[in-house]
C-alpha positions as CSV (number, residue, x, y, z in Angstrom):
1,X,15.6,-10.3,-0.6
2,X,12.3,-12.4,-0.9
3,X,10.5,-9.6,-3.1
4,X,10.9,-9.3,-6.6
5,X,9.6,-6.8,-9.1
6,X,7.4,-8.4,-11.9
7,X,6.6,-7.0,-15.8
8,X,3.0,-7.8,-15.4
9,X,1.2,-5.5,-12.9
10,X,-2.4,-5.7,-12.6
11,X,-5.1,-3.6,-12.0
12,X,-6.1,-3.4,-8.2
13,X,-4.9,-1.2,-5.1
14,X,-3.8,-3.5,-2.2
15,X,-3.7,-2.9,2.0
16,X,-1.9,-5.5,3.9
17,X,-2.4,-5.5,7.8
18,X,-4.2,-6.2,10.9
19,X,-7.8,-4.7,10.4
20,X,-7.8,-3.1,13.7
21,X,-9.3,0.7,13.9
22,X,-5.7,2.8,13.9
23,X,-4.7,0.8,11.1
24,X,-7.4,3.4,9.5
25,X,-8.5,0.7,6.6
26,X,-12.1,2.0,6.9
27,X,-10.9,5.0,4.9
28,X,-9.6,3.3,2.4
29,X,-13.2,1.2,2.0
30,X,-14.8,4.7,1.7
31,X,-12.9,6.1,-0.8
32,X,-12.5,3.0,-2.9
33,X,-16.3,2.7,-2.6
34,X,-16.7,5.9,-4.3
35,X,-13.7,5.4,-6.4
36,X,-15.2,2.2,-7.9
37,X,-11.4,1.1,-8.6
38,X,-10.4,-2.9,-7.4
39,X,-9.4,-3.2,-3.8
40,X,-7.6,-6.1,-3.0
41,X,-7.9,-5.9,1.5
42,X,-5.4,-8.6,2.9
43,X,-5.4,-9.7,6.8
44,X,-7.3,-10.0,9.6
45,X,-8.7,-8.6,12.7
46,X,-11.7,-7.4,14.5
47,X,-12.9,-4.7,12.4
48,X,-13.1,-7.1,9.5
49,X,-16.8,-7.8,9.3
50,X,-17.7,-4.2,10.1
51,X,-14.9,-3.2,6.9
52,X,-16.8,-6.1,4.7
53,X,-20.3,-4.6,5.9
54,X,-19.6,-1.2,4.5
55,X,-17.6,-2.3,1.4
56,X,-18.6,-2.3,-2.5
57,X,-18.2,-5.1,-5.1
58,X,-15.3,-3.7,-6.1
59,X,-13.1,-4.4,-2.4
60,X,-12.5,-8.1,-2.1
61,X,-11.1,-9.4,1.6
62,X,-8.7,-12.4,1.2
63,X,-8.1,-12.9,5.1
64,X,-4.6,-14.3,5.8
65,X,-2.3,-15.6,3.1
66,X,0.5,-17.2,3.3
67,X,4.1,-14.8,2.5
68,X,4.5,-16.3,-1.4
69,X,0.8,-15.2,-2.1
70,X,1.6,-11.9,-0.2
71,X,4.1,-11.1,-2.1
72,X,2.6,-12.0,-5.4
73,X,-0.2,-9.2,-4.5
74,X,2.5,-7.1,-3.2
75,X,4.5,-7.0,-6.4
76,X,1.6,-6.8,-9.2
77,X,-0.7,-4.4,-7.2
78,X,-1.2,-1.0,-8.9
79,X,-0.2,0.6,-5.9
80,X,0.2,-0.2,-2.0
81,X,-2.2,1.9,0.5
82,X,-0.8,2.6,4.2
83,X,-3.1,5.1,5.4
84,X,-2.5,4.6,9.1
85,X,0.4,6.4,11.2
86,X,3.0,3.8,12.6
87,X,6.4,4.6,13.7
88,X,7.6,2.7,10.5
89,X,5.7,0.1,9.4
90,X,7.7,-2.3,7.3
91,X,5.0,-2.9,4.6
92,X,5.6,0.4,2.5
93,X,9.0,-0.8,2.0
94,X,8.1,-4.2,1.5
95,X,5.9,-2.6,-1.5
96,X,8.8,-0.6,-2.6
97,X,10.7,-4.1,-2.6
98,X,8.4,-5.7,-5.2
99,X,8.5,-2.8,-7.1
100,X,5.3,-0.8,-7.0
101,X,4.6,2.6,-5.2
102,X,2.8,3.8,-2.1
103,X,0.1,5.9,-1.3
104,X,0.6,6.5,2.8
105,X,-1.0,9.1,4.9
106,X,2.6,11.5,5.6
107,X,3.1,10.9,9.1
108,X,5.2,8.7,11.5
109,X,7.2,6.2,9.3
110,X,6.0,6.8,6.3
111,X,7.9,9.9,5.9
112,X,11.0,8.0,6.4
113,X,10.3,5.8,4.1
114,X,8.3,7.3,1.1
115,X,9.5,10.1,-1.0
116,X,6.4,11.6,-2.2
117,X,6.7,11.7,-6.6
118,X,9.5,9.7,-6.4
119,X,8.7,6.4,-4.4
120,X,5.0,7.0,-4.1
121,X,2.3,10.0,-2.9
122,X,1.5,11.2,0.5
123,X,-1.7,12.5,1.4
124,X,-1.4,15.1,4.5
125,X,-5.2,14.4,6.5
126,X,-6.3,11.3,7.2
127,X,-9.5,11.7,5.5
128,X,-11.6,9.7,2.8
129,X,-11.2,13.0,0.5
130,X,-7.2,12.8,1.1
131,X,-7.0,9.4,-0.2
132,X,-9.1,9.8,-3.1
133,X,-7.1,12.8,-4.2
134,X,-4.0,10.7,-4.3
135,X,-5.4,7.6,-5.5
136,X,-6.4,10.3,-8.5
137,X,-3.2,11.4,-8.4
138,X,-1.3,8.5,-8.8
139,X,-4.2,7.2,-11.8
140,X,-3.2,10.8,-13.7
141,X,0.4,10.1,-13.3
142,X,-0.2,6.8,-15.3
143,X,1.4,2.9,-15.1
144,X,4.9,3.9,-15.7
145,X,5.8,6.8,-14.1
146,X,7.5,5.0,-10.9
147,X,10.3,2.7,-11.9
148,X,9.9,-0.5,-9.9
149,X,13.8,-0.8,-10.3
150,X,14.4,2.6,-8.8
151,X,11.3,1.8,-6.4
152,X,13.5,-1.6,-5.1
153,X,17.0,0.1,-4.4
154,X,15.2,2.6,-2.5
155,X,13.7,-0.3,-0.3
156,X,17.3,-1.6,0.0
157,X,18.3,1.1,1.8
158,X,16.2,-0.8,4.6
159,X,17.8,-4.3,4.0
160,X,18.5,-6.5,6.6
161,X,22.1,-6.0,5.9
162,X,22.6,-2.9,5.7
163,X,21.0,-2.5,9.2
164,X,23.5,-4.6,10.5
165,X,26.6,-3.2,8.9
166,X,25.4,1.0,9.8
């Protein structure tokens, strides 16, 4: 209920998340370093300075930020990246929530809750090569191909409510 799809997305990708190694964000500083494509890198944790040491102009940190600036990122980012393996990890659907698609490594949770082509693209290897075929992927398929409204009543399916009532 707190996320809302916006008309004006911009530009960057976004990861939200501890930066701890399984979270695997040092994959996505790799491929956006070679990608030279905005990276927008939110949270904390102690791989952050080694993450900041090997990333290019073009991957900003932000540290914490409070939920309302979250969720501003979360609903005008190009696309959200989860390329670690949780059970479920609540962010994809947050992402789906605001609207905008995910790029997930298809394992654990993420299988749940992405539908590759139709709420975002999975990448099968957790590898810097992976991620960069899906980010091309996604930049092929163009701004408009996912429908944040169709993206958001997917997300529902994982509401609060409904949880309680099934």
């Amino acid at each position: 209920e707190r996320y809302v799809p916006e008309s004006e997305i911009g530009d960057f990708y976004l990861s939200v998340g501890r930066l701890i190694p399984y979270k695997r964000v040092d994959l996505l500083v790799q491929a956006f370093n070679q990608l030279g494509l905005p990276l927008v890198i939110v949270g904390e944790g102690r791989d952050r300075r080694r993450l900041e040491a090997m990333a290019g102009p073009n991957i900003r940190f932000t540290g914490r930020l409070d939920q309302a600036e979250t969720r501003r990122l979360f609903a005008r980012c190009r696309a959200f990246l989860f390329p670690g393996l949780e059970d479920f990890g609540i962010a994809p659907v947050e992402a789906q929530a605001a609207g905008r698609p995910v790029i997930a490594f298809a394992a654990g949770g993420a299988l749940d809750t992405v539908i590759d082509g139709q709420t975002g693209l999975l990448f099968g290897e957790q590898t810097v090569e992976a991620v960069i075929a899906a980010v091309r992927r996604l930049e092929e398929l163009g701004p408009a191909y996912f429908d944040p409204l169709a993206l958001r009543r997917h997300a529902e399916r994982y509401s609060t409510a409904r949880f309680k009532q099934e």
